[in-house]
C-alpha positions in Angstrom: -14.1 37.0 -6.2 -14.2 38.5 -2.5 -14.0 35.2 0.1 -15.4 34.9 3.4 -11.5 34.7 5.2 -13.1 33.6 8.5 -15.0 30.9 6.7 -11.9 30.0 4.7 -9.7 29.7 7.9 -12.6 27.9 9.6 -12.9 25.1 6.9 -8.8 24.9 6.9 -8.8 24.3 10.5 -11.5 21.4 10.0 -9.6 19.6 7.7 -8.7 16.0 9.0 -6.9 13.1 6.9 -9.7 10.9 5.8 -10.1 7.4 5.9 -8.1 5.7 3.0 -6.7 9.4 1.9 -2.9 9.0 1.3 -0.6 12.2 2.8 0.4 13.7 -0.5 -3.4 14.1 -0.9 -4.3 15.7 2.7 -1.0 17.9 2.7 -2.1 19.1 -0.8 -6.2 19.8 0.2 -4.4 21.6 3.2 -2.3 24.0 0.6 -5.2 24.7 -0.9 -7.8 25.8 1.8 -4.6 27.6 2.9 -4.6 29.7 -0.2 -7.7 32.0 1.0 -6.6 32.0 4.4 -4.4 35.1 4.9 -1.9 33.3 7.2 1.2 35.1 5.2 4.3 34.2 7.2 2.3 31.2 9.3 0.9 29.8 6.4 4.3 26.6 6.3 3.6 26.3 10.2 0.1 26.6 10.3 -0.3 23.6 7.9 1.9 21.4 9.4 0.1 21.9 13.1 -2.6 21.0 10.9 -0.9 18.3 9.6 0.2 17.1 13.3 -3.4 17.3 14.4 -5.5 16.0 11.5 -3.2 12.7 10.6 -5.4 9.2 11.3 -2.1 7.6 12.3 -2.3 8.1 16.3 1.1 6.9 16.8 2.6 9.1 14.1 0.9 12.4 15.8 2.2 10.9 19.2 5.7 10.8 17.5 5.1 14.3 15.9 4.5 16.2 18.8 7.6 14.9 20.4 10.0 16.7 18.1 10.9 20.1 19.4 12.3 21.1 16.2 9.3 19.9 14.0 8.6 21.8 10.6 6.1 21.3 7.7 9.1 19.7 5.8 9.8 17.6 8.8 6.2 16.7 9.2 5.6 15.5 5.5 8.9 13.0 5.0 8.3 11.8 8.3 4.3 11.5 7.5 5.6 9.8 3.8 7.7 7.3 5.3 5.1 6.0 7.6 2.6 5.4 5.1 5.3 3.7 3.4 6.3 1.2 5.6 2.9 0.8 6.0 2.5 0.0 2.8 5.5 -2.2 2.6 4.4 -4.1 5.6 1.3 -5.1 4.1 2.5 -6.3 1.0 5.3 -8.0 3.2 2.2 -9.5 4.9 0.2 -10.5 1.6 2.9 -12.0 0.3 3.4 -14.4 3.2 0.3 -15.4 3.4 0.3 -16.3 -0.5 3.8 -18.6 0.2 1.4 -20.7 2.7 -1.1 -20.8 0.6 1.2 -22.1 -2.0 2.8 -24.6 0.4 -0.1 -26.2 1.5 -1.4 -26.3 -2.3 2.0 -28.0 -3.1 1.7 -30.3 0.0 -2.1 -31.0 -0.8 -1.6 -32.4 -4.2 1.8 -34.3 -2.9 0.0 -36.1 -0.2 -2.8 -36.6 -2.8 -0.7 -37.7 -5.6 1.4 -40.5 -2.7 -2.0 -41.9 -1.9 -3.1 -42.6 -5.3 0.7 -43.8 -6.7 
């Protein structure tokens, strides 16, 4: 099948991270548009500008673009660990909110219990 490179490089270039789309996902639609693109030795580099410019996470781009050095390696563990301590803060989060919850149940049914003993 003959593709349409211009269109291929076109939707590549268009390709942001969407909402609730984890980076493992984005990096590997990314790969794929890639594949018709013709970028031969760019392709790695071209992919993780892409990657720099179509994450959701502002701060993480910010942080991105500071490093001199950055490759699409670079870009993906650094991308990873970010959602992941994301992730981690989260359920860091959900479970404090549960231990209140929990107090106040216990505390509830021990002021509840001393006013009917």
């Amino acid at each position: 099948v003959h593709r349409n490179v211009i269109f291929q490089c076109a939707k590549f270039n268009r390709r942001p991270q969407e909402g609730g789309e984890i980076v493992d996902n984005f990096v590997t639609a990314l790969h794929a548009l890639a594949e018709h693109c013709a970028f031969g030795t760019l392709h790695d580099e071209l992919i993780g500008d892409l990657i720099v410019v179509g994450l959701l996470d502002s701060k993480l781009v910010g942080k991105l673009q500071l490093d001199p050095e950055l490759t699409l390696t670079k870009a993906m563990h650094q991308a990873r660990q970010s959602e992941a301590v994301k992730r981690h803060q989260t359920l860091m989060k959900n479970n404090v909110r549960t231990l209140h919850f929990e107090i106040n149940a216990v505390n509830f049914r021990t002021r509840w219990q001393d006013d009917f003993i």
